[in-house]
FIDREN-806950 format. One record per atom (N, C-alpha, C, O, CB): z, y, x; residue in one letter. Coordinates in steps of 0.2 Angstrom, whole numbers, plus 5000, padded with zeros to 4 digits. Glycine has a CB too. Layout:
# FIDREN-806950
ZYXA;...
//
This chain:
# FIDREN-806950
487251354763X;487651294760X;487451274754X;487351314749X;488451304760X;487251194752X;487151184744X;487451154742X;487651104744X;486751154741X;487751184734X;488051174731X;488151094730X;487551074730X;487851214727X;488551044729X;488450974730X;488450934735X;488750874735X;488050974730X;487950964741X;488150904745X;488450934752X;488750994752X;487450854747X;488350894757X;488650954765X;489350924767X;489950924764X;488951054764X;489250884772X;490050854773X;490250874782X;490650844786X;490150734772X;489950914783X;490250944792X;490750924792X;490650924786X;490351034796X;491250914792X;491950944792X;492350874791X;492050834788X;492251014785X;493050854794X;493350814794X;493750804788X;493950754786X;493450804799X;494150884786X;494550894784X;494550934779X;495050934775X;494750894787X;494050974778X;494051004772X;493750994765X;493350944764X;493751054773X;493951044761X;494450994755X;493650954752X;493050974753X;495051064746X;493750884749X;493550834749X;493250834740X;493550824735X;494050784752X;492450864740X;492350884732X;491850804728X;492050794723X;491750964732X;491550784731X;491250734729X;491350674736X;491450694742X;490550774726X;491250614734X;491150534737X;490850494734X;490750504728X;491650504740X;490650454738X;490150374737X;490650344738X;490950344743X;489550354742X;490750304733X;491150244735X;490750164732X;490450174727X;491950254732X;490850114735X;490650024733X;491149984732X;491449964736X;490249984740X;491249984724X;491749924724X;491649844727X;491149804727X;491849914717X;492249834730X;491749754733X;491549714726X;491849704720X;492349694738X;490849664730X;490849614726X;490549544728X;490449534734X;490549644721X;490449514724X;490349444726X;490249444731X;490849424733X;489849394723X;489849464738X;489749454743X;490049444748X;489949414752X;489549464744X;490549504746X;491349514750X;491649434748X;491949394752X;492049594747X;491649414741X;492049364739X;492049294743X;492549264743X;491949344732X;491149284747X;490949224748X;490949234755X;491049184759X;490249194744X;490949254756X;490849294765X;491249234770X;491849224771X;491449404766X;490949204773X;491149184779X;491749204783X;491549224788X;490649204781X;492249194783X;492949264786X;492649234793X;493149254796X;494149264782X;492349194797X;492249194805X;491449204805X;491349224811X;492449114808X;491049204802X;490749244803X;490549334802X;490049364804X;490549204803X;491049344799X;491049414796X;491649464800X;491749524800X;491349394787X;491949404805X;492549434806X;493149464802X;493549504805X;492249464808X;493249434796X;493749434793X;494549404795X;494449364800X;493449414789X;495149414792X;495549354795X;495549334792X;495849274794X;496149354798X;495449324785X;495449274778X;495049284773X;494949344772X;496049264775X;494849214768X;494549254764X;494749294758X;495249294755X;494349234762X;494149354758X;494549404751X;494449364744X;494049324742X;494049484750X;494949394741X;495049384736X;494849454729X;495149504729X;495749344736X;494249434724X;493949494722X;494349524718X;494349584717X;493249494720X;494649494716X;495049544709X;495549554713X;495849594709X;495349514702X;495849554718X;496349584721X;495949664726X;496049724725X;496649504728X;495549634729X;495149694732X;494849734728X;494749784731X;494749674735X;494649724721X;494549774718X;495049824714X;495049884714X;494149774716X;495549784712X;496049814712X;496449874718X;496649924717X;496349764711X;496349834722X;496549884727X;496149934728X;496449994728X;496649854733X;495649934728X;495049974730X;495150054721X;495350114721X;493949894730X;495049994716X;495150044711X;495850104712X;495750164712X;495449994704X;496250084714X;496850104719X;496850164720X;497150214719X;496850084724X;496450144725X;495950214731X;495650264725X;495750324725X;495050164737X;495250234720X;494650274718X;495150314713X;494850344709X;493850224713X;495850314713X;496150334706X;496550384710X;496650444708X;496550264702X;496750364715X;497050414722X;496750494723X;497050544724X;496850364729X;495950474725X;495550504724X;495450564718X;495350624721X;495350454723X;495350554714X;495350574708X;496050604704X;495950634700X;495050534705X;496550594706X;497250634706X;496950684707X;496850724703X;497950624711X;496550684714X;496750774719X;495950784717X;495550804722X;497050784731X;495650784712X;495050794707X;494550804712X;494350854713X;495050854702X;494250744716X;493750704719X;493350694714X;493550654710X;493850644722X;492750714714X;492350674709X;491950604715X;491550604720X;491750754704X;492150554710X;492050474714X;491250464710X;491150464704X;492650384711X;490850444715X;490150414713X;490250344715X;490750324718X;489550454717X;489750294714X;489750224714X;488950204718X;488450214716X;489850194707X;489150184721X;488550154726X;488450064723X;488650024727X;488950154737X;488150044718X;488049984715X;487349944715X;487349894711X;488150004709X;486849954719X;486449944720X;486649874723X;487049864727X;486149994724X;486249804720X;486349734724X;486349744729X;486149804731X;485949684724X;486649694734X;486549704742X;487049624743X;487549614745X;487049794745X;486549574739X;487049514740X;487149484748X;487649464750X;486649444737X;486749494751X;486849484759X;487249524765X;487249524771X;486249484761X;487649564759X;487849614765X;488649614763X;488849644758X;487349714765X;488949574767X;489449574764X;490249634765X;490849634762X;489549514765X;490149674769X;490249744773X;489949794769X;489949854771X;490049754782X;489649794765X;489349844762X;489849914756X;489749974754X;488749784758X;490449854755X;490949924753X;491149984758X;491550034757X;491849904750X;490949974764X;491150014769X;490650074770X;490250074775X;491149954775X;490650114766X;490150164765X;490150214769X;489650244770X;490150194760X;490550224772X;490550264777X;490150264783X;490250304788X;491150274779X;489750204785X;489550184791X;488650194793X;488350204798X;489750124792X;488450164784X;487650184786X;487350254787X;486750264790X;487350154781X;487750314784X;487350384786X;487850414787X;488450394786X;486950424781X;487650484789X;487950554788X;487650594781X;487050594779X;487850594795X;488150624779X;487950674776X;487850764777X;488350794775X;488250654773X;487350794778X;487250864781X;487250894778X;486950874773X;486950894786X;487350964780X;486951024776X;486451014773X;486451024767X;486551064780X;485950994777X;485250984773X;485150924770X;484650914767X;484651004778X;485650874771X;485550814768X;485750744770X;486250744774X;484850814768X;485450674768X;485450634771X;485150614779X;484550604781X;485350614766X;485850604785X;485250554791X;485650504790X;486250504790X;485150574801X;485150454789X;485150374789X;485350354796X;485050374801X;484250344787X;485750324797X;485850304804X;485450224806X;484850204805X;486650294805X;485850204808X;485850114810X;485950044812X;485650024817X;485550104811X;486450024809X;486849994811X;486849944817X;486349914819X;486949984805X;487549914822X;487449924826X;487849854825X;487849814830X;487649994830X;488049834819X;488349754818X;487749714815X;487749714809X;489049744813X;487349684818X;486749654818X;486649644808X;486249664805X;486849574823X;487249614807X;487349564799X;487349624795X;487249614789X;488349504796X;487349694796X;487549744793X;486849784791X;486749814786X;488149774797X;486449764795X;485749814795X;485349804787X;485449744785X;485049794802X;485049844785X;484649844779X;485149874775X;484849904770X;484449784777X;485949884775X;486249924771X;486050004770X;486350024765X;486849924771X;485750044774X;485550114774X;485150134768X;485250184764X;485150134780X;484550104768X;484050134766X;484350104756X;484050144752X;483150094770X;484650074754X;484950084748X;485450104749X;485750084744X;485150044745X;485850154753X;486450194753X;485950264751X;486150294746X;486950204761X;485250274755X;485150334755X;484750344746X;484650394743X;484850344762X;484650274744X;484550294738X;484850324732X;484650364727X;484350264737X;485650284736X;486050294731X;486050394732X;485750444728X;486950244732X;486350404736X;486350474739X;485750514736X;485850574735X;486250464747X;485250484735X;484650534733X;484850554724X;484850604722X;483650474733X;485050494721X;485150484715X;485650544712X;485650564707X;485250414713X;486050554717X;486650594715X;486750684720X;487150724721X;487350544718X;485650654720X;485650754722X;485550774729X;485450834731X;486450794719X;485650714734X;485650714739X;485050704743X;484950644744X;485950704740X;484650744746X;483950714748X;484050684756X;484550694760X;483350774748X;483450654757X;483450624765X;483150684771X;482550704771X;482950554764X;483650694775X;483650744781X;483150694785X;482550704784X;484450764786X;483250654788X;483050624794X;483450544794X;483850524790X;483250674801X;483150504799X;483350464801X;483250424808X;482750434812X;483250444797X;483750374808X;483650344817X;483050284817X;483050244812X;484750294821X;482650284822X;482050224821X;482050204824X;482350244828X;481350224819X;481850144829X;481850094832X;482450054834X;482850014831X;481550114837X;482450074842X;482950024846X;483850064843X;484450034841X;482750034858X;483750124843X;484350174841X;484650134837X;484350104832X;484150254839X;485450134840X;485950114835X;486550144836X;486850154841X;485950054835X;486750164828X;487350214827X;487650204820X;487250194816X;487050284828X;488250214820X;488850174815X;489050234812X;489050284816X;489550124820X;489250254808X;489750314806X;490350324806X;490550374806X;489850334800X;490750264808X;491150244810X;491250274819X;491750284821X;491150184809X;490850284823X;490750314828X;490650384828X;490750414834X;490350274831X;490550414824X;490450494823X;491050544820X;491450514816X;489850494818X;491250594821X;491950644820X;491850694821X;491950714826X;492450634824X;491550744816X;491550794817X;492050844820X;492450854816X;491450804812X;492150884825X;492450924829X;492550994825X;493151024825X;492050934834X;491951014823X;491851084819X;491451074815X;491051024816X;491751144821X;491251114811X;490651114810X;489851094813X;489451074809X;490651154809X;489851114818X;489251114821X;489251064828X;488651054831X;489251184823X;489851044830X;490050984833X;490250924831X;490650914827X;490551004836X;489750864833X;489850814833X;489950764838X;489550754843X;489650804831X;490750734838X;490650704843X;490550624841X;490550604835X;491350724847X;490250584847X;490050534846X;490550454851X;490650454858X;489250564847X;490550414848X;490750334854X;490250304855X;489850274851X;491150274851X;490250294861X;489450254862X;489950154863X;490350144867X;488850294873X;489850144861X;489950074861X;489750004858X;489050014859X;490350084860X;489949934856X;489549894854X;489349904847X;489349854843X;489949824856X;489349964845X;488949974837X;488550024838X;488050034834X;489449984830X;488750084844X;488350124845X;488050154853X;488350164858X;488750174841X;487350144853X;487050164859X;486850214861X;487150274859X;486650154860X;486450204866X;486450294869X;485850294867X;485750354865X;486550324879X;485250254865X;484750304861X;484850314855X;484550354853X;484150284860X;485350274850X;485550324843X;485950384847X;485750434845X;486250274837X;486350404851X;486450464853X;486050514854X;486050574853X;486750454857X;485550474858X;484950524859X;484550564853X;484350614853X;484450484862X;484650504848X;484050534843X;484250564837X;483850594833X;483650474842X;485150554837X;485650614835X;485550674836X;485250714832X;486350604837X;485650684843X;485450744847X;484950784843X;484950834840X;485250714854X;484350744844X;483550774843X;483550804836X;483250854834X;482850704842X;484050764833X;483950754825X;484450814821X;484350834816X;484250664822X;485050844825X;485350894823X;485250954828X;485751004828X;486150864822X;484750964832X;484650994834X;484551054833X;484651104836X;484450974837X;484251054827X;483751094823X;484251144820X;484051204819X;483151064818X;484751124817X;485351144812X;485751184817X;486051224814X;485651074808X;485951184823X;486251224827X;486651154829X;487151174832X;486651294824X;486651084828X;487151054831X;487351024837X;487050974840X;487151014830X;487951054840X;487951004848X;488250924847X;488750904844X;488651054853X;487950914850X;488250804850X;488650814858X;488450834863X;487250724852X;489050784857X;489750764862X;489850694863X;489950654858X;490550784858X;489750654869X;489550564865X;489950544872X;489850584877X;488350514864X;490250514873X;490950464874X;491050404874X;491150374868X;491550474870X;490950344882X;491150274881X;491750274877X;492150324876X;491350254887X;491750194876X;492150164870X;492550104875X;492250084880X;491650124862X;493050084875X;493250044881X;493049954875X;493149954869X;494350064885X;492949914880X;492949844877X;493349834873X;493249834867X;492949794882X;494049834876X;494549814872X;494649744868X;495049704870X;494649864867X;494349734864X;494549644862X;493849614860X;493849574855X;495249634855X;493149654864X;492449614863X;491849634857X;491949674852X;492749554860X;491349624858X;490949654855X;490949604847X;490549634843X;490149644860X;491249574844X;491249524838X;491649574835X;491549584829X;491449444839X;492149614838X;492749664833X;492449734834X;492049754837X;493649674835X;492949764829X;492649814828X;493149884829X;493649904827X;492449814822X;492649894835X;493049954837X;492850044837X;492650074842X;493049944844X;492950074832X;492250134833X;492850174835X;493450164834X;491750164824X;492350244837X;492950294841X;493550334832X;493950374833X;492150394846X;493350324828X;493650344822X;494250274819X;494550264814X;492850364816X;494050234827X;494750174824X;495550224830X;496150224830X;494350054830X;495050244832X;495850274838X;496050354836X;496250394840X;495550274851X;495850374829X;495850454828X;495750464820X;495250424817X;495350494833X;495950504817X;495950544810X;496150614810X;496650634810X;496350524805X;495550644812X;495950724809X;496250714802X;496050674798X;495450794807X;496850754801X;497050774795X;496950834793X;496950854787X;497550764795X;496850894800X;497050984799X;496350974804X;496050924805X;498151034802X;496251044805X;495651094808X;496051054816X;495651024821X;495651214806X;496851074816X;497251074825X;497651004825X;498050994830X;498051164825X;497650954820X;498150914820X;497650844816X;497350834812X;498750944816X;497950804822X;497650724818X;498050664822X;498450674827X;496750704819X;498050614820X;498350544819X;498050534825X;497550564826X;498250484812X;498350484831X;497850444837X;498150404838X;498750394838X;497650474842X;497650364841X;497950304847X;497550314854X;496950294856X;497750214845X;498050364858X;497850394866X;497650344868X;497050354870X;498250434871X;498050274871X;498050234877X;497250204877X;496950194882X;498650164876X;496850194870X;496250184872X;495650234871X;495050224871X;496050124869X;495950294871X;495550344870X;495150354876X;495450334881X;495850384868X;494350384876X;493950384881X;494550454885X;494850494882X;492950394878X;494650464893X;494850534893X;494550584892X;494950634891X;495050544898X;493750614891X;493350654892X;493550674883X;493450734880X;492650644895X;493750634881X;493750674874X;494350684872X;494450724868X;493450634868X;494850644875X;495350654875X;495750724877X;496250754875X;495550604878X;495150754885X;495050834887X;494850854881X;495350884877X;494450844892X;494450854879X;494150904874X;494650934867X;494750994865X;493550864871X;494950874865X;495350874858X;495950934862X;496250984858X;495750774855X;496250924869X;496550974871X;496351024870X;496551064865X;496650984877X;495751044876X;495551094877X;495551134869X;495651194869X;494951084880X;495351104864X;495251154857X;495851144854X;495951154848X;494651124850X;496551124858X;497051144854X;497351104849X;497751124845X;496851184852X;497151024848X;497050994844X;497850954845X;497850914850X;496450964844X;498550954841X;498850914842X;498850854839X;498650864833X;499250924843X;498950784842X;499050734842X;499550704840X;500050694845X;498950714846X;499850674833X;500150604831X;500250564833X;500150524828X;500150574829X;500450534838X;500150454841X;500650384838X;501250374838X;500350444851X;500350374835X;500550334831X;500750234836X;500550214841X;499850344823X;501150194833X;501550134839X;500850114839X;500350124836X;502350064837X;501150074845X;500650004843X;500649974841X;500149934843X;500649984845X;500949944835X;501249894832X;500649904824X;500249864822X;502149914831X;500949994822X;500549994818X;499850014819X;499550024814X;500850014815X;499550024827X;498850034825X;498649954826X;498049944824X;498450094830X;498849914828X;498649844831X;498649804822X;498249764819X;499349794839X;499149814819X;499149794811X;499049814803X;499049774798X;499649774811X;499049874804X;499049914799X;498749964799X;499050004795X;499649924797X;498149984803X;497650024803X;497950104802X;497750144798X;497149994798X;498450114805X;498850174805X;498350244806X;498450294803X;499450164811X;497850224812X;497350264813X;496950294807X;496750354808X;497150234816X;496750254800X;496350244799X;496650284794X;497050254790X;496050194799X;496550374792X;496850404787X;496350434784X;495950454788X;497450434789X;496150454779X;495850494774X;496050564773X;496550574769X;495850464767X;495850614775X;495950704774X;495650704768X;495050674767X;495650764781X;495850734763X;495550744757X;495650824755X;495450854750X;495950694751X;495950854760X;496250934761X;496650944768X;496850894771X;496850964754X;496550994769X;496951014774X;497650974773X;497850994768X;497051074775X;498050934777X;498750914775X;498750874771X;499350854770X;499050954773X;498450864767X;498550814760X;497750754762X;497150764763X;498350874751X;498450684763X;497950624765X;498350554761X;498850544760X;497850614774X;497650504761X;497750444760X;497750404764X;497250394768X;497350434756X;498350354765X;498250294772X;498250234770X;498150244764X;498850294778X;498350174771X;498650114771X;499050114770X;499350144774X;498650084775X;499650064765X;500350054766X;500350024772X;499950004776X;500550024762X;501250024773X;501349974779X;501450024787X;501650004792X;500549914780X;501350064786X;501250094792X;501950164791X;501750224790X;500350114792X;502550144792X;502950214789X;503250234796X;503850254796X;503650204782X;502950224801X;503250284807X;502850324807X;503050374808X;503350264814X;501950314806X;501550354805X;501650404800X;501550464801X;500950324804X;501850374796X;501650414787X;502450484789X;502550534786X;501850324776X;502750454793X;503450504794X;503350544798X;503450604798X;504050474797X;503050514802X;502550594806X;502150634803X;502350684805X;502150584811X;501750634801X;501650654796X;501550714791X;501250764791X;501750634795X;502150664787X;502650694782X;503150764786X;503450814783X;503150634780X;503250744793X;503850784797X;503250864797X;503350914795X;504050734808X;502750834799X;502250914800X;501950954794X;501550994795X;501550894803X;502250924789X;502050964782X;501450914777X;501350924771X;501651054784X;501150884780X;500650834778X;501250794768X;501850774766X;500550764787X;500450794765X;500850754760X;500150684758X;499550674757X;501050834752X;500750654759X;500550564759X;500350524754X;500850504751X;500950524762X;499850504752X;499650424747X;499750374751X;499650374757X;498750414744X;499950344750X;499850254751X;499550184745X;499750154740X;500650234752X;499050184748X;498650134745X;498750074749X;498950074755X;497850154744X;498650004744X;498849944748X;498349914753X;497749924751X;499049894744X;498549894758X;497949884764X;497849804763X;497249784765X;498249904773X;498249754761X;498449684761X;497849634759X;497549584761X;499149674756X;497649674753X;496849644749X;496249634751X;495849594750X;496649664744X;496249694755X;495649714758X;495449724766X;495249694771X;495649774755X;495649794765X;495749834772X;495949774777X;495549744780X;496349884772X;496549764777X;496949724784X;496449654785X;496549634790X;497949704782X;496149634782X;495649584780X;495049594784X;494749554787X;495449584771X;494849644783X;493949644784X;493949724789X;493449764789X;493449644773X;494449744791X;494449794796X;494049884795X;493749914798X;494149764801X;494349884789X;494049944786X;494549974780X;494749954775X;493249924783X;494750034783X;495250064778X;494950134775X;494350144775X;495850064782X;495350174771X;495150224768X;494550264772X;493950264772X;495750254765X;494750304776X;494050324779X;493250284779X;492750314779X;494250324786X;493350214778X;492650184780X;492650154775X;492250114775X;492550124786X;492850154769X;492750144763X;492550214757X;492550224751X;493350084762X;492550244760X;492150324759X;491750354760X;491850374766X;492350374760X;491050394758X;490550434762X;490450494758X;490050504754X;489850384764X;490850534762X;491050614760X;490250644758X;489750634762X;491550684769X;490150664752X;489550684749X;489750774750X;489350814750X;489450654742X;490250784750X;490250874748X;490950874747X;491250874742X;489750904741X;491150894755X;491550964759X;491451014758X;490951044759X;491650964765X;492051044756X;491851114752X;492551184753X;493151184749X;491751084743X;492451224757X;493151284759X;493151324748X;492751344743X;492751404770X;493751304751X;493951354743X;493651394742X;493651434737X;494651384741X;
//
């Protein structure tokens, strides 16, 4: 294990991140062609976002900054999506929302700059989101194959963690409301604990929905209401039991709370609920780390 970097793990405790404050590009962005429901407003969204980075840093995250221009990319605070981060390093993925491609290869700089080197990466037709990926265990990854992620980025996942002892687990994504939104398998699930996480079963693929049994894994299921508006799914483990969510969402956050879990709420209104990306996807875990 190196000191620094290594993010296996969904849930364990959270030592270093990347984070991207938004900027101008989020500000000008197109909200129909970006898929947004309105436009952002930047001093609101970074405010919010600051929010987060401050949240963060209570439970002594050391926050890095991914600042590198990127005028054309206006999804680009959404760091969680262009790589993974391993054992041995950075894999570059590649992105599977056409407007979004070219953000990796300056993620992975940033990543280099802060000590992290480049493992590998996906090349050609392969396309794969981080948002579609969820560590299981250590050594398990499970994967959504859907309209951001394919089966030759699965494949070449596969090839690519093979060497490290990794098994790939990869799982249809159902349509649900079209290839223009965004649906990654990490939209219907959050671990919080090793045995316990947040979900939304009804669109869950069933083979994975087996599996999370089979290992014992209970399930939150949080309404409908709030995973359709308030991204209830979308929760940040920062330690076993201890997480960051979206406001707006307090049947989730009660459940929660009911299982020993201790809760942040950061505001979702500025940002998040805007441009479909909440604390998990606006984070790229540099170094998970057991006490």
């Amino acid at each position: 294990m190196n000191e620094g970097y290594g993010a296996q793990s969904m849930t364990a405790p959270l030592r270093r991140v990347v984070m991207r404050r938004p900027g101008r590009e989020m500000a000008v962005a197109d909200p129909a062609r970006w898929h947004y429901t309105s436009a952002i407003d930047l001093e609101e969204a970074r405010s919010a976002h600051d929010a987060f980075a401050n949240a963060l840093r209570a439970w002594d995250v050391e926050v890095l900054y991914h600042d590198e221009p990127l005028p054309e990319h206006a999804d680009s605070a959404f760091v969680f999506d262009p790589a993974l981060v391993t054992d041995r390093g950075t894999l570059l993925l590649s992105m599977g929302k056409e407007l979004r491609r070219g953000e990796e290869e300056p993620l992975a700089r940033t990543l280099q700059a802060c000590g992290v080197p480049i493992y590998g990466r996906l090349v050609g037709a392969a396309r794969c989101e981080g948002g579609d990926t969820m560590w299981l265990d250590h050594d398990t990854l499970a994967v959504g194959r859907g309209f951001r992620t394919n089966a030759e980025g699965v494949q070449q996942l596969r090839e690519l963690l093979a060497p490290m002892g990794v098994s790939v687990l990869d799982y249809d994504l159902p349509f649900f409301t079209g290839p223009e939104a965004c649906l990654h398998l990490l939209s219907l699930i959050s671990p919080v604990d090793v045995n316990l996480a947040v979900a939304y079963p009804p669109l869950m693929p069933t083979a994975f929905w087996d599996e999370l049994q089979r290992r014992g894994v209970r399930l939150l299921e949080v309404p409908e209401r709030e995973f359709l508006h308030t991204q209830a799914t979308n929760v940040l483990a920062v330690s076993p039991r201890r997480c960051i969510m979206l406001g707006g969402s307090p049947v989730t956050k009660e459940l929660l709370e009911t299982v020993g879990c201790e809760v942040v709420t950061i505001p979702g209104e500025p940002l998040s609920f805007k441009a479909e990306g909440g604390p998990t996807c606006l984070t790229r875990p540099v170094w998970r780390a057991a006490d």
